[in-house]
C-alpha positions in Angstrom: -60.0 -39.0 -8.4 -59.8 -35.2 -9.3 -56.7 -34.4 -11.5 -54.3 -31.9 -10.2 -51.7 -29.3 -11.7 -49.2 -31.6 -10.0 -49.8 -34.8 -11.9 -48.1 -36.2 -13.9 -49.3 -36.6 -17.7 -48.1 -40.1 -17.4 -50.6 -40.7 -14.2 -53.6 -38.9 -15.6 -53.8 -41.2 -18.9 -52.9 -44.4 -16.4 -56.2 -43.1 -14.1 -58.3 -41.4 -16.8 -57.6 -42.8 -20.4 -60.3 -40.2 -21.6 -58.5 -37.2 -20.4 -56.4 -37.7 -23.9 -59.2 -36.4 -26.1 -59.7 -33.4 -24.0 -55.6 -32.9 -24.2 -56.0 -33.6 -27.9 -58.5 -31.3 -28.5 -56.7 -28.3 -26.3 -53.3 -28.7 -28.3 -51.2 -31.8 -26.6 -50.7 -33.7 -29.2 -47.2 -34.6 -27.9 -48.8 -37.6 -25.4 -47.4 -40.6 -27.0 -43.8 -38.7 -26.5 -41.6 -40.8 -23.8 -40.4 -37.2 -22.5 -44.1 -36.5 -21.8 -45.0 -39.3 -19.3 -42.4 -37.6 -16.8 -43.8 -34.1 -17.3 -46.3 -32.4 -14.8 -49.8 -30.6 -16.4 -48.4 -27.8 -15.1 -45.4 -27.9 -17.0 -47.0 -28.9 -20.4 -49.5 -25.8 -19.8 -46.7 -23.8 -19.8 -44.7 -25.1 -22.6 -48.0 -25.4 -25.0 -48.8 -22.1 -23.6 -52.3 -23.2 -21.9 -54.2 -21.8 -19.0 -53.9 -24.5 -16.7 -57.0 -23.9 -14.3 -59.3 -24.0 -17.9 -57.8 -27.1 -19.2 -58.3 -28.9 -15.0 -61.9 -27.2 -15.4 -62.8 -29.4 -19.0 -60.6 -32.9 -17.2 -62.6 -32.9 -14.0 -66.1 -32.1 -15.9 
């Protein structure tokens, strides 16, 4: 299953549990926050100040 902008940060580490290093490694350190689970890629892009089509790019490799 591809991951989307749309997702949920919640859903991609329930689907793809290895999809945390690559968040890790780009700056999300904040997935083990309860507040993250309920917040789109999108949206943590945005608020990490990430380019959201790179970081879908190195999760669908």
């Amino acid at each position: 299953m591809a991951i989307t902008k749309e997702m949920l940060l919640g859903e991609i580490l329930r689907t793809k549990p290895e999809a945390a290093e690559v968040l890790m490694k780009m700056g999300m350190h904040c997935l083990g926050c309860p507040s993250s689970q309920m917040e789109s890629l999108a949206d943590a892009c945005m608020v990490h100040g990430l380019d959201a089509d790179e970081l879908l790019k190195k999760l669908n490799s």
